[in-house]
VOBA-1610 file (N, C-alpha, C; in pm, whole numbers, padded with zeros to 5 digits, always signed):
BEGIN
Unk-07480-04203+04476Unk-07376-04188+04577Unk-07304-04054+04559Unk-07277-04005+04657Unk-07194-03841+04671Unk-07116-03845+04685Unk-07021-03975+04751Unk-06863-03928+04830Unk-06805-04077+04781Unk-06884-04187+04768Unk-06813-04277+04660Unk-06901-04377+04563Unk-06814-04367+04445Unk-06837-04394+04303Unk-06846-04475+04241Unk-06871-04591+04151Unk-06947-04701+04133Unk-06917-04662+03983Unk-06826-04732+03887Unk-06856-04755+03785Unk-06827-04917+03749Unk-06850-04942+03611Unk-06845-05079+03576Unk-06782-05109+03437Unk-06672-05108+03415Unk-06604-05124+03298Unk-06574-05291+03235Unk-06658-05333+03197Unk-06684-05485+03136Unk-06703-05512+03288Unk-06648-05632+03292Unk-06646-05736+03446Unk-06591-05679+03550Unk-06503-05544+03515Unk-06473-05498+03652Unk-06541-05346+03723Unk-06537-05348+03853Unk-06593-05253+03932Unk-06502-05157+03998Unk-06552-05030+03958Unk-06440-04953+04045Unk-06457-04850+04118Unk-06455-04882+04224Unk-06488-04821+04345Unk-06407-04692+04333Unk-06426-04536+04355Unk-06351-04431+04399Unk-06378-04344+04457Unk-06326-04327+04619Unk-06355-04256+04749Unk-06345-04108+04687Unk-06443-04036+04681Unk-06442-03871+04616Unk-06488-03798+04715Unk-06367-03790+04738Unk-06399-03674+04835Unk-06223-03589+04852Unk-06213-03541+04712Unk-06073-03435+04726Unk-05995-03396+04775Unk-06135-03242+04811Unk-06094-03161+04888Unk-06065-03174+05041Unk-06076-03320+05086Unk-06005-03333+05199Unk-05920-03492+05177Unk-05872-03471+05104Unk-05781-03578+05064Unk-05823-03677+05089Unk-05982-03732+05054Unk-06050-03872+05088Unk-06082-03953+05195Unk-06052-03819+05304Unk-06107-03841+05437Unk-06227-03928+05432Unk-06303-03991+05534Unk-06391-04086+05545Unk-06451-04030+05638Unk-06613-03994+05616Unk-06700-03943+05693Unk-06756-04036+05772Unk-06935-04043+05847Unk-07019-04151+05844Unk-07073-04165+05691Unk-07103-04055+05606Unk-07216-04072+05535Unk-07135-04162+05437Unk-06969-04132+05402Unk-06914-04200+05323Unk-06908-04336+05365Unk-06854-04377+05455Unk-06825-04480+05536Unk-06988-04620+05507Unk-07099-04544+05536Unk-07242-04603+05447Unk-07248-04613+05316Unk-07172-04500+05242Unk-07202-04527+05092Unk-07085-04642+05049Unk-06981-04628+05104Unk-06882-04775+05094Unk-06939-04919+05124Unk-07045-04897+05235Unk-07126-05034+05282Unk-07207-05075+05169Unk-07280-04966+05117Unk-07363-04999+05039Unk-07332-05032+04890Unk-07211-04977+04847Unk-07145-05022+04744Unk-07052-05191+04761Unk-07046-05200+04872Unk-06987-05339+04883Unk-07035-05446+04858Unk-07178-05442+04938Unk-07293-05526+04933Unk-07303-05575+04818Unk-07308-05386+04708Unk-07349-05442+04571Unk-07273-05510+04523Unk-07127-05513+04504Unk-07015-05579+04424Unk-06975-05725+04438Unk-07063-05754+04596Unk-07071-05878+04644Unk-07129-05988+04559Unk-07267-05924+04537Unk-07380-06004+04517Unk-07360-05999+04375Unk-07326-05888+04300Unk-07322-05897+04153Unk-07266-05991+04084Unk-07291-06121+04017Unk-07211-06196+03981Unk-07156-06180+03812Unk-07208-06027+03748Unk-07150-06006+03635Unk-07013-05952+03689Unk-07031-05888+03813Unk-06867-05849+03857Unk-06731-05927+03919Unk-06647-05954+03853Unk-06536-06066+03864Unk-06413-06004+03902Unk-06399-05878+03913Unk-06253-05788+04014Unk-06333-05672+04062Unk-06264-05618+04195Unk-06355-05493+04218Unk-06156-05403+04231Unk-06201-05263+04186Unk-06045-05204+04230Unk-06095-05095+04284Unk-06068-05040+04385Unk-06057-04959+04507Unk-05962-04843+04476Unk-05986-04694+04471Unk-05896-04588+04457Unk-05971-04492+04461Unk-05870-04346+04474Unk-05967-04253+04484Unk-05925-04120+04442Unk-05982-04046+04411Unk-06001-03893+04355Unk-05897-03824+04387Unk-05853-03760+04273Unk-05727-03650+04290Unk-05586-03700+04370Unk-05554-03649+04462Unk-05406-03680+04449Unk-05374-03827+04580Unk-05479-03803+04649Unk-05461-03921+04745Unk-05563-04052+04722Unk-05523-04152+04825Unk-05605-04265+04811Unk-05720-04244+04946Unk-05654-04271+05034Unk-05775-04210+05171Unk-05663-04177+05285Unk-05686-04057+05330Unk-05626-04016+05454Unk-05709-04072+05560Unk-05785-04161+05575Unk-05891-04206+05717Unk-05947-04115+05759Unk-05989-04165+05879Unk-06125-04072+05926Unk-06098-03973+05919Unk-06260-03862+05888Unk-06247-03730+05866Unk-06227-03700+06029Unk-06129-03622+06035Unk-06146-03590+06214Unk-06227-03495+06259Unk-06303-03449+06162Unk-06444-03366+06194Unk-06540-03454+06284Unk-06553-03553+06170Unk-06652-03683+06193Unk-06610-03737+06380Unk-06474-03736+06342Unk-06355-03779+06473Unk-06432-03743+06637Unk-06429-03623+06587Unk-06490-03509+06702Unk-06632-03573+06769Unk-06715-03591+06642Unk-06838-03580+06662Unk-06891-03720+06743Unk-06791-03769+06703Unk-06843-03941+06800Unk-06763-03964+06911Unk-06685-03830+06933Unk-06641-03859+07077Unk-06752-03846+07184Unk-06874-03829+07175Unk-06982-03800+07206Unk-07117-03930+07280Unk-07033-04019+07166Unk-07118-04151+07183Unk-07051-04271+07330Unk-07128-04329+07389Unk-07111-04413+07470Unk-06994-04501+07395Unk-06935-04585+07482Unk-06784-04685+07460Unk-06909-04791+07408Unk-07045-04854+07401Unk-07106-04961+07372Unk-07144-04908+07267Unk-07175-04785+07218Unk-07236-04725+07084Unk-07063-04730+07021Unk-06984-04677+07021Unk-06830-04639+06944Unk-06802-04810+06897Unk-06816-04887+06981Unk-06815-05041+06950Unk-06843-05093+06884Unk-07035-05077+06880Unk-07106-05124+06777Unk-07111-05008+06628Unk-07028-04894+06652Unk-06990-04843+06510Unk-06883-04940+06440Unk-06796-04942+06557Unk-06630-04982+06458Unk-06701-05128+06421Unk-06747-05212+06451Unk-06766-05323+06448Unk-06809-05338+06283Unk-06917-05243+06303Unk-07040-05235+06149Unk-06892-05183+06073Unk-06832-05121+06106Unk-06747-05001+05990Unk-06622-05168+05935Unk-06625-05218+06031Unk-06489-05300+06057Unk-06547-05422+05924Unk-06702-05443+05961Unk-06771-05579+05855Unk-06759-05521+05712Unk-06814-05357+05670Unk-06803-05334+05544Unk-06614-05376+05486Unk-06533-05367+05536Unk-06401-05368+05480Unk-06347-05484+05497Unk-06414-05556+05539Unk-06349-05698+05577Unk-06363-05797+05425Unk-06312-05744+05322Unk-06267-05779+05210Unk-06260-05965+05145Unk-06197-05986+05275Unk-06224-06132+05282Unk-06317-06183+05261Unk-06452-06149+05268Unk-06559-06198+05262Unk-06647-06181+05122Unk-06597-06133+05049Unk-06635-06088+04915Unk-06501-06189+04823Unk-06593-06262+04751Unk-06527-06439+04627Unk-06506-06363+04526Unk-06444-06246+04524Unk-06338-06220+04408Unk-06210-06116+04460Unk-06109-06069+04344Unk-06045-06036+04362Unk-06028-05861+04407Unk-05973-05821+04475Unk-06036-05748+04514Unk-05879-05618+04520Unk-05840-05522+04449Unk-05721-05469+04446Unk-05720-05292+04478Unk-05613-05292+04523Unk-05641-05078+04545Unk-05503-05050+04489Unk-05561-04975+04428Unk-05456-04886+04328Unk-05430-04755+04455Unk-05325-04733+04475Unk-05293-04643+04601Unk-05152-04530+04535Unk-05240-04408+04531Unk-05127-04300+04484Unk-05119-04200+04633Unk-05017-04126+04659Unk-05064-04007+04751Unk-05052-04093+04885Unk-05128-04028+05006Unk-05120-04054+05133Unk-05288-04176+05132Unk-05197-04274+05161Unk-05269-04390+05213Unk-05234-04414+05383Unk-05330-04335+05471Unk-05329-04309+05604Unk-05424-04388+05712Unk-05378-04444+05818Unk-05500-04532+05878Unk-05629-04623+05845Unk-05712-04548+05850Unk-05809-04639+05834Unk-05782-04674+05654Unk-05735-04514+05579Unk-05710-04552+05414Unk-05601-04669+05422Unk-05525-04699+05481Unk-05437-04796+05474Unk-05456-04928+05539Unk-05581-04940+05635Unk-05611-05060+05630Unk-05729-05136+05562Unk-05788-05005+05469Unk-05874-05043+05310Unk-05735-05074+05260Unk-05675-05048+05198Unk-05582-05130+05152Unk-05488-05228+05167Unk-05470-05217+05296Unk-05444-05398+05384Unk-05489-05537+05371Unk-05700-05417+05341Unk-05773-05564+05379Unk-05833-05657+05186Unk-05745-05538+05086Unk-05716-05592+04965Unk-05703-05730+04936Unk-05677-05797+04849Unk-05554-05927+04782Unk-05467-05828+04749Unk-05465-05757+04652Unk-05345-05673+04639Unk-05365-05533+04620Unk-05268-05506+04608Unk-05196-05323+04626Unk-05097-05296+04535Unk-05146-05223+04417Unk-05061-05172+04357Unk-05019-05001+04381Unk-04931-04966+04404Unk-04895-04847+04433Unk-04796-04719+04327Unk-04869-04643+04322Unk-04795-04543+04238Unk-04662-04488+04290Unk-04579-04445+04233Unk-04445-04361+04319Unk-04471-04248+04437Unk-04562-04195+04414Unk-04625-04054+04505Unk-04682-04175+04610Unk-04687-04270+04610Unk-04792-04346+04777Unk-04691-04343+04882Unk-04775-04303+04982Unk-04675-04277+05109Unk-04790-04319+05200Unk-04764-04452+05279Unk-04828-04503+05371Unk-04796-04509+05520Unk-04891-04521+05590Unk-04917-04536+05737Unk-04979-04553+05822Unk-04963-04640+05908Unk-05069-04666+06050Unk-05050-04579+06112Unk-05144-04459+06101Unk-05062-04312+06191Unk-05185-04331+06282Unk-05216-04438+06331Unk-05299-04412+06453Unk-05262-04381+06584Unk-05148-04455+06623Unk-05129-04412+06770Unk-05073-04258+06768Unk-05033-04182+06655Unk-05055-04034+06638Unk-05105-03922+06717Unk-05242-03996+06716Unk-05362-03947+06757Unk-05395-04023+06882Unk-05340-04137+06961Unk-05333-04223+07082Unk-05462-04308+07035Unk-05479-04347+06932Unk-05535-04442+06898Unk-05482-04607+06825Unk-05581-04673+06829Unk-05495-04794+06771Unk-05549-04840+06630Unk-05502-04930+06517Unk-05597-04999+06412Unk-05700-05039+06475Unk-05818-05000+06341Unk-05932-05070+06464Unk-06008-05122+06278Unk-05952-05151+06196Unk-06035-05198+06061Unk-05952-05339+06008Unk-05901-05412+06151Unk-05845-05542+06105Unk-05631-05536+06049Unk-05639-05410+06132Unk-05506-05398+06069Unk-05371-05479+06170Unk-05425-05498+06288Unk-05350-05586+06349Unk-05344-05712+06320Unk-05431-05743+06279Unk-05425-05869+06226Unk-05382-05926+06093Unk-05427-05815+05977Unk-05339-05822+05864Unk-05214-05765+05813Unk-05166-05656+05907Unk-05036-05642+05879Unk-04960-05723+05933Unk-04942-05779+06036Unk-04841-05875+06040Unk-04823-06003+05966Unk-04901-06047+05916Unk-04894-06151+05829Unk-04866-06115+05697Unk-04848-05996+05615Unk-04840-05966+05529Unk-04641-05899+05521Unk-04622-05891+05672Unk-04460-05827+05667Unk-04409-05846+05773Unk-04454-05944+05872Unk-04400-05987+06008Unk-04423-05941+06104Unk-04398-05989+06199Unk-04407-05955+06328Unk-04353-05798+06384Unk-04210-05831+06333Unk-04119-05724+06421Unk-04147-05603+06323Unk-04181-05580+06198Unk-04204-05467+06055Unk-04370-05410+06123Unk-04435-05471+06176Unk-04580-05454+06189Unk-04564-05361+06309Unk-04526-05457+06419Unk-04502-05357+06547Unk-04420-05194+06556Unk-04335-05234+06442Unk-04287-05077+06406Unk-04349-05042+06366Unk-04399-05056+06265Unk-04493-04939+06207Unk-04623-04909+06268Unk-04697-04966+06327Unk-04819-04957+06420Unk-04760-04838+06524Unk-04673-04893+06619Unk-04585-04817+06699Unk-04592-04706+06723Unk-04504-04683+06596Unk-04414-04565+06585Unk-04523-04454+06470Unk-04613-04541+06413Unk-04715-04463+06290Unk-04575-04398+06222Unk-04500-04460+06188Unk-04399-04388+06064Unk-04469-04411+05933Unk-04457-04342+05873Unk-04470-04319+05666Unk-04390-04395+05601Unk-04398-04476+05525Unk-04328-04528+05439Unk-04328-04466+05288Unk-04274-04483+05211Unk-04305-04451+05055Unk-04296-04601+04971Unk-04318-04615+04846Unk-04386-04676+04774Unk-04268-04831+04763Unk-04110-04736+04747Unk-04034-04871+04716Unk-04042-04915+04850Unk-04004-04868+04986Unk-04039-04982+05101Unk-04106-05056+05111Unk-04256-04995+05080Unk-04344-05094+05107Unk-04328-05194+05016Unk-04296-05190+04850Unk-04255-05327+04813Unk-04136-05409+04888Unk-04034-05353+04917Unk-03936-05423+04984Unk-03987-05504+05094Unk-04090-05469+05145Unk-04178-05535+05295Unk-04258-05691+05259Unk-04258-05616+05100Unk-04408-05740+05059Unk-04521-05679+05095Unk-04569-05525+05123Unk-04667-05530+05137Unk-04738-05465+05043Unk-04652-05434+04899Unk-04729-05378+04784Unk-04680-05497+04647Unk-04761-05532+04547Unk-04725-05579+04470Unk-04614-05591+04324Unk-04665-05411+04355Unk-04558-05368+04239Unk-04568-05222+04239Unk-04483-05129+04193Unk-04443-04968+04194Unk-04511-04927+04045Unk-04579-04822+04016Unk-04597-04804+03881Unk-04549-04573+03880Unk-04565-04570+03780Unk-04555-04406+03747Unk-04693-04378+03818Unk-04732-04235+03851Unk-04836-04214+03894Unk-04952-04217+03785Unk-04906-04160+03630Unk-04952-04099+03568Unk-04985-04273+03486Unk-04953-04374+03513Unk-05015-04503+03444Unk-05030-04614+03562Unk-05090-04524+03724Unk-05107-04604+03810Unk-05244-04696+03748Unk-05394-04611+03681Unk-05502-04719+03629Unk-05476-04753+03600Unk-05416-04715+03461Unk-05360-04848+03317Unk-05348-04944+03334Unk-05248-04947+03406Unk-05211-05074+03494Unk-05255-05148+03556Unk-05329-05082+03685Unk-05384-05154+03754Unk-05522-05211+03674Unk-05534-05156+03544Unk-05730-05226+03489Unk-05640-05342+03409Unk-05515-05293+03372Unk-05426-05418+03287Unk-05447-05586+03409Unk-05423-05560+03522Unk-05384-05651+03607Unk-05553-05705+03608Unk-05605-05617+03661Unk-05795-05655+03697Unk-05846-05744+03596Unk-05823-05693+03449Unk-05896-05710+03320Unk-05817-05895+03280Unk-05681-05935+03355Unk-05628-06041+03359Unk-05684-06145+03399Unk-05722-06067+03552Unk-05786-06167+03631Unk-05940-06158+03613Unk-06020-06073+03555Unk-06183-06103+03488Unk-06172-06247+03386Unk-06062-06233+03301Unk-06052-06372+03251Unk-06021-06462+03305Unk-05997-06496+03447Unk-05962-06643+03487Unk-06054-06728+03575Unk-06102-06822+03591Unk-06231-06910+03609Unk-06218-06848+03746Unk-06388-06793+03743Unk-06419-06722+03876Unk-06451-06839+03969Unk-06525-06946+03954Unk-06535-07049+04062Unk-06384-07098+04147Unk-06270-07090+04071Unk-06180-07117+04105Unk-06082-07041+04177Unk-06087-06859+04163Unk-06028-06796+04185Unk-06108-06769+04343Unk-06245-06746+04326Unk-06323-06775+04471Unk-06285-06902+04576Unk-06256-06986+04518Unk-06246-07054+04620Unk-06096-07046+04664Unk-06014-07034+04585Unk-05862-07051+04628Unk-05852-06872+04700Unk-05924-06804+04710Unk-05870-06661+04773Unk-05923-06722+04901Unk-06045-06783+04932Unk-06103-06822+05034Unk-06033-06960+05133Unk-05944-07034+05043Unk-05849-07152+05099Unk-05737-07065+05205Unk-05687-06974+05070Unk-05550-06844+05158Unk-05606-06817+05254Unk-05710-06754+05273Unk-05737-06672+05410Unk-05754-06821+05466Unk-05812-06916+05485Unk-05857-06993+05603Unk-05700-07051+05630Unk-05616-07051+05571Unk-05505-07167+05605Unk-05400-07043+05741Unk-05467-06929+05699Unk-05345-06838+05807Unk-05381-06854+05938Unk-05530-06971+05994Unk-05533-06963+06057Unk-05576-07136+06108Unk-05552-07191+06008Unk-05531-07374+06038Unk-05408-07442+06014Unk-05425-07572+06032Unk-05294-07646+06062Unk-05344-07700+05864Unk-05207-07793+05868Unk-05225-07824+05752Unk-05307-07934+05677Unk-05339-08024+05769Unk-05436-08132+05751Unk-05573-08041+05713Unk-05581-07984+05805Unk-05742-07873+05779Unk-05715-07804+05618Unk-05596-07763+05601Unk-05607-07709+05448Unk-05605-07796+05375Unk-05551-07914+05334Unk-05573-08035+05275Unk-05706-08074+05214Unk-05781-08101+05379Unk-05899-08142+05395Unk-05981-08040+05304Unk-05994-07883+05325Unk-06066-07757+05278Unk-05997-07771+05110Unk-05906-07811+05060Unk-05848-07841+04923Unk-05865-07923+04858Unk-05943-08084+04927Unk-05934-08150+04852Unk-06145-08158+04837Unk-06223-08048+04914Unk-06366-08022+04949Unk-06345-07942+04794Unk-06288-07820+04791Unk-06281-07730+04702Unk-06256-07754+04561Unk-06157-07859+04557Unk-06134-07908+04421Unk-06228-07992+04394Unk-06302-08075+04443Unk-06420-08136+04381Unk-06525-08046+04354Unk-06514-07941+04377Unk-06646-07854+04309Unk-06559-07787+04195Unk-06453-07746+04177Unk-06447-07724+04071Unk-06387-07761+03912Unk-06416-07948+03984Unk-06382-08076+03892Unk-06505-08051+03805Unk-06623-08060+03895Unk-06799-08050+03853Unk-06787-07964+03741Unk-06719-07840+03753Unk-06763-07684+03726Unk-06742-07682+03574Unk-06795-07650+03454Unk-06785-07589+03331Unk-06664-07555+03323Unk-06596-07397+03380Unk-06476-07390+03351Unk-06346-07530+03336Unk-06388-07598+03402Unk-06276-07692+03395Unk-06301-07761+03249Unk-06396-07806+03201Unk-06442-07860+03059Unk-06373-07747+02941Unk-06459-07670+02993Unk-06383-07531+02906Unk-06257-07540+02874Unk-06180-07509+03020Unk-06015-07533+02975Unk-05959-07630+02889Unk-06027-07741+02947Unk-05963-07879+02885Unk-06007-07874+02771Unk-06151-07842+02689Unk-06118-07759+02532Unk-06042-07679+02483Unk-06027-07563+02553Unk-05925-07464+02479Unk-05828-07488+02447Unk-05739-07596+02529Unk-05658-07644+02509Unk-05609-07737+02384Unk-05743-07802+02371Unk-05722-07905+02258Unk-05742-07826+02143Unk-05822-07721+02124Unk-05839-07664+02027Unk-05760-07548+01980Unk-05657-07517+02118Unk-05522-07425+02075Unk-05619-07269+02099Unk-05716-07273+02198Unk-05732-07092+02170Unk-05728-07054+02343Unk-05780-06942+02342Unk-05792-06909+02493Unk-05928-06900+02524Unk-05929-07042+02646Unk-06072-06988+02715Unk-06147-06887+02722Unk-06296-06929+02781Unk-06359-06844+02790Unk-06452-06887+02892Unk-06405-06855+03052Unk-06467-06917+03170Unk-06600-06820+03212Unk-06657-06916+03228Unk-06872-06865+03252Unk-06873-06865+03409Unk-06782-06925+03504Unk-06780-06907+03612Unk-06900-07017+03661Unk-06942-07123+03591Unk-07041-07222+03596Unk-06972-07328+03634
//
């Protein structure tokens, strides 16, 4: 891969958009090498957190508007069936682990609805975010209407979509839409501290309960019940649960196989 990066530090994966010298703009070719790195992190079941960040001083400014240019070119049924494909690689939800972006610098559009479509967001002091799409008289088009408002309301979403204002790092915690503020200079540390937490906690369980959250934002509560009390019998079955209920007796800390 040329423009993003793939390493593997024990159980976790870490994705980083490299591309610098334009502050992590998102090409096509990048935009494929993100697909194709997703796929992998999906299917890998030695991998149990994936964390999302990127090169030098920013996280992703969104589309390269080079790229921008070049597909103004394509039919409204071709631009469709791009965003659509571009829209499935980031749709985060769909990948049974945890899934986090460490965000320093300008986290801009489409970079900010890779980090929307997270579980979480940890943010350095230098992160300065925005839906700066209508900017450009465009709108979210990577699921951000739909996950920013549930993540900071109704009336916080419509402003900021809106108006594409910038926020910096303590707002966005004040919103709820970052988890926690760190120095820039111990934004990893941290964030592999948080990842390397959750590699230890029973992956059957953490898969299914990220997968309960997302379905309940959009059922009544009998349906989550019902989807909770499906879910907990598989992971009554599951090893980890035996596991725990040893560690316990024996006073140490698990050690979940994700079986």
């Amino acid at each position: 891969m040329k423009k993003i990066n793939l390493i593997r530090q024990g159980t976790v994966a870490i994705c980083t958009i490299n591309r610098p010298d334009v502050k992590n703009a998102l090409d096509l070719e990048a935009y494929y090498e993100f697909e194709k790195i997703m796929k992998e992190v999906r299917h890998d079941t030695d991998i149990r957190v994936v964390v999302i960040n990127g090169e030098g001083t920013s996280f992703c400014t969104g589309l390269d508007l080079k790229f921008a240019a070049q597909i103004e070119q394509l039919s409204i049924m071709e631009l469709e069936n791009l965003i659509k494909r571009l829209q499935d690689i980031f749709a985060f939800e769909k990948i049974a682990k945890p899934v986090i972006s460490a965000v320093q610098g300008y986290a801009m559009g489409n970079g900010c609805d890779i980090a929307l479509a997270s579980d979480f967001i940890i943010a350095a002091e230098s992160a300065k975010m925005t839906m700066a799409y209508t900017n450009l008289g465009l709108i979210p088009d990577l699921g951000g209407t739909f996950r920013l408002p549930r993540l900071v309301g109704l009336a916080r979403a419509r402003d900021l979509i809106l108006t594409g204002r910038e926020i910096n790092a303590q707002s966005a915690l004040e919103m709820g839409l970052i988890i926690k503020v760190v120095p820039d200079d111990k934004l990893m540390e941290q964030t592999m501290e948080f990842a390397e937490r959750l590699a230890q906690r029973p992956p059957i369980a953490l898969a299914l309960a990220k997968e309960a959250i997302n379905k309940s934002l959009s059922s009544d509560l009998s349906t989550v019940c019902s989807l909770e009390a499906s879910m907990q019998s598989i992971c009554l079955q599951s090893n980890d649960v035996k596991e725990a209920i040893a560690a316990f007796a024996e006073k140490r800390e698990p050690e979940f196989k994700g079986r």
